[in-house]
Each structure stands twice: as C-alpha cells, then as structure tokens.
C-alpha positions in Angstrom: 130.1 91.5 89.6 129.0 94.1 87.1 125.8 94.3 89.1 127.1 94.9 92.3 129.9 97.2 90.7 126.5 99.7 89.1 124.9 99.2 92.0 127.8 100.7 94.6 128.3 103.5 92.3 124.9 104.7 92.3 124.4 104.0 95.8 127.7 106.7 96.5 126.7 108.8 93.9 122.9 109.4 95.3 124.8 110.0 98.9 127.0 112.2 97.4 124.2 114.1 95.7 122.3 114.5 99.5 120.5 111.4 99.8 120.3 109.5 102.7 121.3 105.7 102.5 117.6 104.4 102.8 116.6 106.6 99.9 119.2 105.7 97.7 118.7 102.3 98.2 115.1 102.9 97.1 115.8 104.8 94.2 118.1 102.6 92.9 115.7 99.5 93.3 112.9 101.4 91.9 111.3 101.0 88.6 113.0 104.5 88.1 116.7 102.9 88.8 118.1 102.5 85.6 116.9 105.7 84.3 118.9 107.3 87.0 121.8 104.9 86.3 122.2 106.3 82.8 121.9 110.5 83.9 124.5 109.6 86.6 126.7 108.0 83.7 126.0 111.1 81.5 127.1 113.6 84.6 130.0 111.0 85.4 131.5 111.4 81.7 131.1 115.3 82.0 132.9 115.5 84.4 135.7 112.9 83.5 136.4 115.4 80.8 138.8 116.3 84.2 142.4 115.1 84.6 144.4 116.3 87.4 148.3 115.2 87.5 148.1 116.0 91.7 151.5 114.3 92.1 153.4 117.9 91.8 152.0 121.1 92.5 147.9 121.0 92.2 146.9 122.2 88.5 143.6 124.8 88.8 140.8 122.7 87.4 139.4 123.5 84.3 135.7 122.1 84.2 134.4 123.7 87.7 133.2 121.3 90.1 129.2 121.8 90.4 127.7 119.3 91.5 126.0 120.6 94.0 123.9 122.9 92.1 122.2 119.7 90.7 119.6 121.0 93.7 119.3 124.4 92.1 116.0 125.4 90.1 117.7 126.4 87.0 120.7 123.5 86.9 123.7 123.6 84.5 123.2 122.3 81.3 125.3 119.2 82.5 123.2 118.6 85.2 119.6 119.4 84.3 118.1 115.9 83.1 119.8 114.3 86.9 118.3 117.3 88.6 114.9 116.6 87.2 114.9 113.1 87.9 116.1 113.7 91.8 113.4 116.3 91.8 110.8 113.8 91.0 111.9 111.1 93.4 113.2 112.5 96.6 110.2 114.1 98.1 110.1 118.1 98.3 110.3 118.4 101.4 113.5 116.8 101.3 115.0 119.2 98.9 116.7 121.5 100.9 118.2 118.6 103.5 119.4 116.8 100.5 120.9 120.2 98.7 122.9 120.6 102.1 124.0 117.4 102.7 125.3 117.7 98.6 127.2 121.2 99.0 128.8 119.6 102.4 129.5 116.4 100.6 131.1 117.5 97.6 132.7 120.7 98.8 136.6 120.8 97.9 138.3 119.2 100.4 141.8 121.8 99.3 143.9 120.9 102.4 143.9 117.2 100.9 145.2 118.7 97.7 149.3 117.4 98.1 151.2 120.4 98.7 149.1 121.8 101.6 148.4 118.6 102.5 152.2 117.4 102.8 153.4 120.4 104.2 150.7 119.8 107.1 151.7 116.4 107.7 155.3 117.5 108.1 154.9 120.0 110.7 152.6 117.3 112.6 155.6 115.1 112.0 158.2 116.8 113.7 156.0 117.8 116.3 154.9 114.3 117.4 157.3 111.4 115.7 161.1 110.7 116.9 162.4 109.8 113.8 165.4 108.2 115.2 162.7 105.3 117.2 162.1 102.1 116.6 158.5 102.8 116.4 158.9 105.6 113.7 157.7 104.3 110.7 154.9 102.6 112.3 154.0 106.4 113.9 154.1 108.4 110.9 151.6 105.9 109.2 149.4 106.2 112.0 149.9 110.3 111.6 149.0 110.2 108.2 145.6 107.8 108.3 144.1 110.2 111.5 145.2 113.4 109.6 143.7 112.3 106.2 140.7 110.6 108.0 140.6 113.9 110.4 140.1 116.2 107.5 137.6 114.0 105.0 
C-alpha cells in the first residue's frame, strides 16, 4: 500500500514537473528512483510550509508558487537539488517540452479559487437550471462537474 501510495505520487509529481507518462514511469523504476523520491519529498515539505483556508474569500499566498522554474538554469534554492536531478535524466532535448508542459501544468488555475469560481457557477445557474424542476438538483451537479472539469 505504501508502495503503490510513493509510487502514484512520483508518477503525478514527474507529470506535473513536464514529464510525459512513459518517462516518469522510467525514472521512477530506475536505479535513480529513490533519489528522486526523496528531492520530490524535500520540494513537497517546502512547499507544505503553505496553508490556504479557501472556504471564505481566497488568502494571497505567502510562499510563491514556483515550480515551474525547477526547468530554469539557475533554480530557486528550494528547487535546485530536483532540478539537477531532472536535468540529468530527462534527455536535453527534452528540456524545453518538459519546461512547457511544467509552466502549463502548474499555472494557477484562479477561476477555481471559490469566490470567482462560485460566482461563475451561479450566473451559469440561472442561465441554464429551473430551479423549481424535478430534475434540478440532479442539473446543477452536472453544471458544476463540466464547469470544474471545463476549466482544469
């Protein structure tokens, strides 16, 4: 369970950093795996230094959210010994791909945050659900999946 559990989260982190699923797979059953399983713990705990409370108003983060620049030549501190290591196992002419995919990947995603993201959902609401039908409960769920999955 544990296994499988490590294994998942590297697997999404390495997509997340720009890697495409057959090259995460092989980095993370390379010889190299575990040493990228501990950097991806170390950037992990950086970053859960983080708590946002999204359930009012969105707070304004306080630890800026950089992952993407893990592809950079000169990396943040933070970031440096996982940049090195992706560097030496994703192939250089992969770099810049991978760097996209990253930025596109782990760009803020601020309509999701909840006050845009409710007041979206109930203008879409009154535009398309009849909340005096049967069927309205049943509607505004489906709403609310295809916006969120819409916008991810």
């Amino acid at each position: 369970m544990v296994f499988e559990f490590q294994r998942t989260l590297m697997l999404e982190s390495l997509r997340l950093l720009g890697l495409e699923p057959d090259d995460a797979t092989g980095v993370v059953e390379s010889a190299g795996g575990t040493k990228v399983w501990h950097a991806l713990n170390r950037v992990i705990h950086y970053f859960q230094g983080e708590y946002l409370d999204m359930s009012g108003a969105t707070p304004i983060p306080r630890i800026e959210w950089d992952i993407a620049k893990v592809w950079q030549q000169h990396a943040p501190a933070h970031l440096r010994e996982l940049s090195a290591i992706l560097k030496d196992v994703v192939p250089t002419a992969r770099h810049v791909q991978a760097q996209e995919r990253c930025e596109d990947r782990a760009a803020t995603r601020s309509h999701l945050f909840y006050p845009e993201l409710k007041q979206a959902i109930y203008r879409q609401l009154e535009v398309e659900v009849d909340c005096s039908s049967e069927d309205a409960p049943a509607r505004t769920t489906a709403l609310i999946e295809r916006y969120v999955a819409l916008r991810t």
